[in-house]
C-alpha positions in Angstrom: 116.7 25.2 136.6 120.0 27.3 136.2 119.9 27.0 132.8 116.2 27.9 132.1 116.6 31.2 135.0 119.4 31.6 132.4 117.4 32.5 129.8 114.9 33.9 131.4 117.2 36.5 132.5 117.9 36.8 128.8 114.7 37.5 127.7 113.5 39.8 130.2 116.7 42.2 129.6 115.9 41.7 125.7 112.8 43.1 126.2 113.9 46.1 128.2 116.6 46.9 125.6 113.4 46.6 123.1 111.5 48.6 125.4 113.9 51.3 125.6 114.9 51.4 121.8 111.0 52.2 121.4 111.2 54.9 124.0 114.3 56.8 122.4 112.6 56.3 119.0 109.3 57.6 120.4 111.1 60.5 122.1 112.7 61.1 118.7 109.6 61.5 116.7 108.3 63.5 119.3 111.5 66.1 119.5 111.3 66.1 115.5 107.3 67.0 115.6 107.5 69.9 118.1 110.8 71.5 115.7 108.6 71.0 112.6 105.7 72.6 114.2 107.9 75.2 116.1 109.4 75.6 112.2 106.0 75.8 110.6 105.1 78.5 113.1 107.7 80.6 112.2 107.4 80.6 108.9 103.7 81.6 108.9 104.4 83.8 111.2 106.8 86.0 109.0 104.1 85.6 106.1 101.6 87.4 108.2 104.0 89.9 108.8 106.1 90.6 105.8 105.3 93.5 103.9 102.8 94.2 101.0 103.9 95.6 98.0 102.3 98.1 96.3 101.0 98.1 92.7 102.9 100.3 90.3 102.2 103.6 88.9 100.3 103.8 86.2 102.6 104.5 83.1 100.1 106.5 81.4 101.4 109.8 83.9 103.3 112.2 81.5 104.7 115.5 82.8 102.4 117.2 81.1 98.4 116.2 81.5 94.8 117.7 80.0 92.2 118.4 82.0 88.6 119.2 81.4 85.1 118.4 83.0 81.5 118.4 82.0 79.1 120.4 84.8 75.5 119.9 84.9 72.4 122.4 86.5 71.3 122.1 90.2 69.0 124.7 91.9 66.2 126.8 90.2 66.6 126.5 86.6 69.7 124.6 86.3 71.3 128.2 87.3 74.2 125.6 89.8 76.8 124.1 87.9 77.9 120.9 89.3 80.2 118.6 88.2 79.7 115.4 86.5 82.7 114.2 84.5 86.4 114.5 84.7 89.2 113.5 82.1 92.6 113.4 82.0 94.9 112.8 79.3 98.3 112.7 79.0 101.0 114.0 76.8 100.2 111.5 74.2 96.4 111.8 74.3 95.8 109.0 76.1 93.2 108.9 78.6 94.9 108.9 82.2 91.5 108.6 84.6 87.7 109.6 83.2 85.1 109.3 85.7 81.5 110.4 85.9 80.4 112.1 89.5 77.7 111.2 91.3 76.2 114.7 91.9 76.2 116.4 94.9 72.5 118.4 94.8 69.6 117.6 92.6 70.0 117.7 88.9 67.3 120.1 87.9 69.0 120.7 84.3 71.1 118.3 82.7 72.2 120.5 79.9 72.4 117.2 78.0 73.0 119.2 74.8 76.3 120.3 75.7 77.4 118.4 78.5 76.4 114.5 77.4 75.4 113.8 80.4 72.3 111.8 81.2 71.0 110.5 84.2 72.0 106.6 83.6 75.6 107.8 83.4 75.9 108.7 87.2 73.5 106.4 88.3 76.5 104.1 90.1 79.1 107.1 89.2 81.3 107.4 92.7 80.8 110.0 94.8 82.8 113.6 94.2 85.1 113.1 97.4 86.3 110.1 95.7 86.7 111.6 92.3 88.6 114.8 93.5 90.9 112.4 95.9 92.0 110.4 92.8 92.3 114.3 90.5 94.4 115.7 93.2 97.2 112.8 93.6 97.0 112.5 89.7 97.6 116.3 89.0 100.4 116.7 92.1 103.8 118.5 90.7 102.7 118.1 87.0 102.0 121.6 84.4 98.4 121.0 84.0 96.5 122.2 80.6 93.2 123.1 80.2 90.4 126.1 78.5 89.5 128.4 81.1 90.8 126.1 83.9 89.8 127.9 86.6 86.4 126.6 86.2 87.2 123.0 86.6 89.5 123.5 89.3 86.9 125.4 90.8 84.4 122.6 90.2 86.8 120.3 92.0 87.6 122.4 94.8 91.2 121.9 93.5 94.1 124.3 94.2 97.2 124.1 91.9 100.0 126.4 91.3 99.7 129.0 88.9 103.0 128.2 87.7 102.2 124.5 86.3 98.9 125.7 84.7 98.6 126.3 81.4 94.9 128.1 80.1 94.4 127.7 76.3 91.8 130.6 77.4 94.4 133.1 78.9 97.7 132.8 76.5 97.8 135.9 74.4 98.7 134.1 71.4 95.0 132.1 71.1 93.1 135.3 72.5 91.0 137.8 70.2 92.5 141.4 70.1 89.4 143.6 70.8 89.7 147.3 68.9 90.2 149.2 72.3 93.7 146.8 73.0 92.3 144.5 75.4 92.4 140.4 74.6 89.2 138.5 74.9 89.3 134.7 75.0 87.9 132.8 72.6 85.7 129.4 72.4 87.4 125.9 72.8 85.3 125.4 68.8 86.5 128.2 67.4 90.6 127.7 68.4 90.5 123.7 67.7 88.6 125.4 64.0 91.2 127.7 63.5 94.3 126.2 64.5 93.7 122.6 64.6 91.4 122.4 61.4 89.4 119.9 63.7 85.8 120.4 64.5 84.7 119.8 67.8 81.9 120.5 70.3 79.0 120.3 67.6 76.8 119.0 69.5 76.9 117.5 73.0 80.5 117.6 74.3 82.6 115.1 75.6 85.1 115.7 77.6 88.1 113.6 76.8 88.0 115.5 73.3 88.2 118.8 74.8 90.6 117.9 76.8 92.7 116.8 73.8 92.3 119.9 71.8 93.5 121.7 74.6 96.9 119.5 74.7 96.9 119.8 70.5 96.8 123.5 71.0 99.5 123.9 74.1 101.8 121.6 72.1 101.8 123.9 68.9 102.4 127.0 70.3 104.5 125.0 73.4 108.0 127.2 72.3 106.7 130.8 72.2 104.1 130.6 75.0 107.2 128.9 77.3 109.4 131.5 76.2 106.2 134.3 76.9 106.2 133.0 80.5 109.5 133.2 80.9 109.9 136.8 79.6 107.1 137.8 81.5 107.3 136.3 84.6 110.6 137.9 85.1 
């Protein structure tokens, strides 16, 4: 009897040990699951949080851009111009941003003949406030070119200082000198005819041509008409 109380003792105290190993073990896991978790928490925590990066600039922005925009006829007989394309191109003549407008009355003239613009083309065009939103940040602190510019500004509802605006229209040196003394401007045609030997405009316009005739003619006569605005701006 002592010797089987013996091992009974034995067994039952290797059993408890066995017991407890399985505990610690089971406490173990259990510490090393709740630190994962509390790790895994963390971590997608700080995802949800960390910053987004924005996309870059567009490398196609030059200091110098064109502008020019095709208008179509609203009201009675077409007699409202409104607009219904914008392009920009940069220094290089490549196209920045060109966008058809969704107008903003009813087209009751789409002067189709000059302006290109037919009714499928701003169909699904964005709306104007969209357009002018994405003009204005484009053309912000750059010298912007363009043939009687105050038109398409005005079309836009865009303000921009006279001082980065360059009109093919208004320089002196691509006006026509009337025989009382006064300067008259001429056609858009007629300058990119005479001093670009290109001929543009026959026909239905586009805009993204225009607007790189105007940039052709700005960057040949770029040192004097500078030098003009210097002298008389003083």
């Amino acid at each position: 009897m002592g010797e089987d109380g013996g091992e009974d003792r034995r067994s039952v105290k290797k059993r408890r040990r066995k017991r407890e190993r399985a505990g610690a073990e089971k406490a173990a896991t259990g510490s090393n699951w709740l630190a994962l978790q509390r790790k895994t928490k963390t971590t997608t925590k700080r995802k949800k949080t960390s910053p987004v990066v924005a996309p870059p600039v567009t490398g196609n922005l030059t200091r110098l851009l064109a502008i020019d925009c095709e208008m179509v006829g609203a009201g009675v007989g077409g007699s409202l111009s409104i607009l219904a394309r914008v392009s920009l191109v940069n220094s290089s003549g490549v196209v920045v941003y060109d966008s058809y407008v969704s107008p903003t009355h009813c087209v009751t003239d789409w002067r189709t003949r000059f302006s290109g613009i037919r009714p499928h083309h701003v169909k699904d065009a964005p709306k104007k406030r969209e357009v002018v939103d994405k003009v204005r940040r484009l053309v912000a602190g750059r010298i912007l070119l363009g043939h009687a510019i105050h038109n398409d500004l005005e079309a836009l509802g865009i303000e921009h200082p006279e001082t980065h605006i360059r009109d093919t229209a208004r320089y002196p040196g691509l006006m026509r000198s009337l025989p009382n003394g006064k300067l008259k401007p001429k056609r858009l045609a007629e300058l990119a005819q005479e001093e670009l030997h290109r001929t543009i405009q026959n026909g239905e316009h586009c805009s993204v041509e225009d607007a790189r005739a105007v940039l052709q003619l700005y960057k040949k006569h770029e040192r004097k008409w500078e030098h003009w605005l210097a002298v008389s701006t003083k």
